[in-house]
Structure formats: structure tokens, C-alpha cells
C-alpha positions in Angstrom: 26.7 46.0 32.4 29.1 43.1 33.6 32.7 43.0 31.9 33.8 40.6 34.1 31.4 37.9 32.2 32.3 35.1 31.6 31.8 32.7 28.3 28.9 30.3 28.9 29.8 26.6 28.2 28.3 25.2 25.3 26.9 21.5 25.5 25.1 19.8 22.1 22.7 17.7 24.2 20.3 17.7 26.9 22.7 14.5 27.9 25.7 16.7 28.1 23.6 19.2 30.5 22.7 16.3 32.7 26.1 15.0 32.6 27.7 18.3 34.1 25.2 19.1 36.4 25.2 15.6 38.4 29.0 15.9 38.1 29.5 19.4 40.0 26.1 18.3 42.5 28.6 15.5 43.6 31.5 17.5 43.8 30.0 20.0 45.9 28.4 17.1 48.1 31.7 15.7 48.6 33.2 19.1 49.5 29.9 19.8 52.0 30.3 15.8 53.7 34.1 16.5 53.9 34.0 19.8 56.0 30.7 19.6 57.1 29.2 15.8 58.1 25.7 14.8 57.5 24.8 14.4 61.2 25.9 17.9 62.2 23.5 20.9 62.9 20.1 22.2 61.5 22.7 24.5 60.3 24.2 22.3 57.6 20.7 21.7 56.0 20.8 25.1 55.2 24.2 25.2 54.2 23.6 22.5 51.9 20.5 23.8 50.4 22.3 27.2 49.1 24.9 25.1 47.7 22.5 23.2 45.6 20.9 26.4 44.9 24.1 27.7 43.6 24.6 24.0 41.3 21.1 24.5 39.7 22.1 28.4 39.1 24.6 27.1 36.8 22.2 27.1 34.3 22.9 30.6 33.0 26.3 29.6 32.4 25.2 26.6 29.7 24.2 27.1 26.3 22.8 24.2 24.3 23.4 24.4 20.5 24.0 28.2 21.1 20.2 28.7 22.6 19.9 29.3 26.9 19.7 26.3 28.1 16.5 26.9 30.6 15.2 25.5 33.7 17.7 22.8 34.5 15.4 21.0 36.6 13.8 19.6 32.8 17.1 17.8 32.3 17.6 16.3 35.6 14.9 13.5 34.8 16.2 10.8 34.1 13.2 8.6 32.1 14.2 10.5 28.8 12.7 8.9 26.1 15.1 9.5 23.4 17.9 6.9 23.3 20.6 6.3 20.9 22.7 3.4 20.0 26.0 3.4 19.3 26.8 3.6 15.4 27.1 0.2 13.9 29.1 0.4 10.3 27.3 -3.2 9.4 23.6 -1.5 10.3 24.4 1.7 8.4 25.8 -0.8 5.0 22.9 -2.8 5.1 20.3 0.3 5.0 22.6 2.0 2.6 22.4 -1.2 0.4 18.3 -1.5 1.1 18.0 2.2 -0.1 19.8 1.6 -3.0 17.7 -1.2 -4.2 14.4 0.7 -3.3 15.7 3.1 -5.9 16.5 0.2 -8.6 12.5 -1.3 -7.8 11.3 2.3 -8.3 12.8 2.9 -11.5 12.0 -0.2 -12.5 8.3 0.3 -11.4 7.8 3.5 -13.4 9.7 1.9 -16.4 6.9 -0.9 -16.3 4.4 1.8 -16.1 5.4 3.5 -19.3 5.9 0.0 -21.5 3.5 -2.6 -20.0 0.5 -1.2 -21.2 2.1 -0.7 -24.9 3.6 -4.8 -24.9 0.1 -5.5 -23.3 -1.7 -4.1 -26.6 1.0 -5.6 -29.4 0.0 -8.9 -27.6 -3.4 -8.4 -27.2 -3.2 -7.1 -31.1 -1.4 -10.4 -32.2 -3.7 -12.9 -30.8 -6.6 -11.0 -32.0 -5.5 -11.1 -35.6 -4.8 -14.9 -35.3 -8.1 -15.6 -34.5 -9.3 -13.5 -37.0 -7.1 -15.0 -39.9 -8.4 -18.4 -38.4 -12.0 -17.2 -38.6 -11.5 -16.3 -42.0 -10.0 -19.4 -43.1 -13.0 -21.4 -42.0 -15.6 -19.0 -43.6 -13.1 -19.2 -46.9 -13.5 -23.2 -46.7 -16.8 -22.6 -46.1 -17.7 -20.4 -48.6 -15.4 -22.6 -51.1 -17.5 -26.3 -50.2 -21.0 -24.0 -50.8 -19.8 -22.9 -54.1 -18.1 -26.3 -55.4 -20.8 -28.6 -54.2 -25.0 -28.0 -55.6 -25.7 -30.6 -52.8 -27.5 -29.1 -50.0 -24.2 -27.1 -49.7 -22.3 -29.7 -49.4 -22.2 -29.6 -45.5 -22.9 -33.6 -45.4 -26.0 -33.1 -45.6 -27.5 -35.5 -48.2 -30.5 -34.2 -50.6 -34.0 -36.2 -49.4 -34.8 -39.0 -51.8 -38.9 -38.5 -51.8 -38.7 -35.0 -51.3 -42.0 -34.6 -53.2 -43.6 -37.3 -51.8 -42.6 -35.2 -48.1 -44.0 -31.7 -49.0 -47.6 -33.2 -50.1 -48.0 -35.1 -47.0 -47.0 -31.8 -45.1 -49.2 -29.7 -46.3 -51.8 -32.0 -46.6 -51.0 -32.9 -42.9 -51.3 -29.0 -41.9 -55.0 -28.8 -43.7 -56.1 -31.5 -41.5 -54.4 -30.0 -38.8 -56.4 -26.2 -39.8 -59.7 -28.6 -40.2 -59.4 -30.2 -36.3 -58.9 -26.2 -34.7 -62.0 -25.2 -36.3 -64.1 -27.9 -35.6 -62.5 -27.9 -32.0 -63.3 -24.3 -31.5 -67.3 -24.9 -32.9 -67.7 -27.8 -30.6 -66.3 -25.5 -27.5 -68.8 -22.9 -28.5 -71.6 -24.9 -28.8 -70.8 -26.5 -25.0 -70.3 -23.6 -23.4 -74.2 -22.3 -25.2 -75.8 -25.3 -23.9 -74.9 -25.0 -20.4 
């Protein structure tokens, strides 16, 4: 057991990891270029390959929201898709104001849900009882012409003049009418015999 441990620092973001890791890897490439130049021995490579080892070993001294931070090599790439503006007071007004009204439509909605279809059936209710009353008025006035006038009704409709003379030359219209089918049916039946 280690008591000479130290605390681990403690970054919020995979940003903040990213930040202090390329910060100490140029450090320590300054320090290695300063006392060591780049076009010095095989030796240096080496050299300069434990001393990155050591930078990415860091990572057991970084905790992220409390958690072990992991493989640093994850938040050395630098195509991270998560990107973040900075906080615009206007922006955050406007959605605040947009939210509020969504509210004030909603309860409006669900208000019009509850009352429409009642208002809907008072009016539909009204109009049906006007045109009821008016149907009822013209049967009334109807109903009051048939009873005051013996005239045919009394619907304009003026009473025939020869109506006697009119029903005997109906019917005797229809006898002669009842005489020509049965003399028309004999004479087909007496055809159709012959041939």
C-alpha cells in the first residue's frame, strides 16, 4: 500500500483531459529539444519515447467527473463530434419565451378539447330547431289554407268546369282501350296458328 499517493486531478470534460495532456507532451518536448536536439543519436529516440510513455501514464493521475479517466489515447483524437457554443443570453430568452408559448397553445388546445364539442352541439341544436319552427310554420299555413278553403285545397288549383263531362269520356276511353288489347291479342293468336 502507497502512502505517498498522491490526489488525482480531477477534470469535468474529455476537453479538459485533452487540454492537459497536449500541454505537458509539449513541455516535455521542449525540455527533450532543449537538452537533447532532434538530430542527435539513435539514442534520443529512445529517450524520447520513454518520455512520451511517461506523459500518456499520466492517465492514472486524472479522474473525470470522479470516474478513472481510461486509455488516454481515446481523448487524444481530435475529430470529436460533440461541440459546444458559447452561451448566448439572447438564444436562451428566445427558447425560454418559445417554451412558454408552447405551454399557453397547449392549454389552450386541451381547453378547446373540453368546450368545442359542447358549443359545437348548442349550435348545431339552435339551427336545428329553426328549421324545425320554420317547417312547422309552413305545414301550420298549410294546414290553415286546406281547412279555410273547400277549393281543391285551396293550393291554386282551380276546380275543373266539366268535370262530369271528363270522367265519362275517361272511362269510356279506357273500355275502348280494354276492347283494342283483346282483339289485339285474338288477332296475334290467330297469326301465329296460321303459320
Amino acid at each position: 500500500m502507497e502512502t505517498n499517493r498522491m490526489r488525482k486531478i480531477e477534470v469535468q470534460s474529455p476537453e479538459d483531459i485533452r487540454f492537459l495532456i497536449e500541454g505537458l507532451s509539449r513541455a516535455a518536448r521542449a525540455k527533450i529539444d532543449l537538452h537533447l536536439p532532434p538530430g542527435a543519436v539513435d539514442r534520443d529516440d529512445e529517450l524520447r519515447k520513454r518520455v512520451e510513455d511517461m506523459v500518456m501514464e499520466v492517465r492514472h493521475s486524472i479522474a473525470v467527473n470522479g470516474m478513472d479517466a481510461g486509455p488516454v489515447e481515446s481523448y487524444m483524437k481530435k475529430d470529436s463530434t460533440e461541440e459546444f457554443e458559447p452561451y448566448d443570453r439572447k438564444l436562451h430568452d428566445r427558447m425560454k419565451s418559445l417554451h412558454t408559448e408552447l405551454e399557453i397553445e397547449t392549454l389552450r388546445v386541451s381547453q378547446l378539447r373540453r368546450e368545442a364539442p359542447a358549443e359545437a352541439t348548442k349550435i348545431y341544436e339552435a339551427q336545428l330547431i329553426k328549421e324545425f319552427e320554420g317547417d312547422e310554420r309552413i305545414l301550420a299555413e298549410i294546414a290553415k289554407k286546406i281547412e279555410v278553403g273547400d277549393r281543391a285545397g285551396d293550393l291554386g288549383i282551380k276546380p275543373l268546369e266539366r268535370k262530369q263531362d271528363t270522367e265519362g269520356e275517361y272511362a269510356m276511353s279506357v273500355e275502348v282501350l280494354k276492347g283494342l288489347q283483346t282483339v289485339s291479342f285474338t288477332h296475334c293468336e290467330r297469326t301465329l296458328v296460321a303459320y
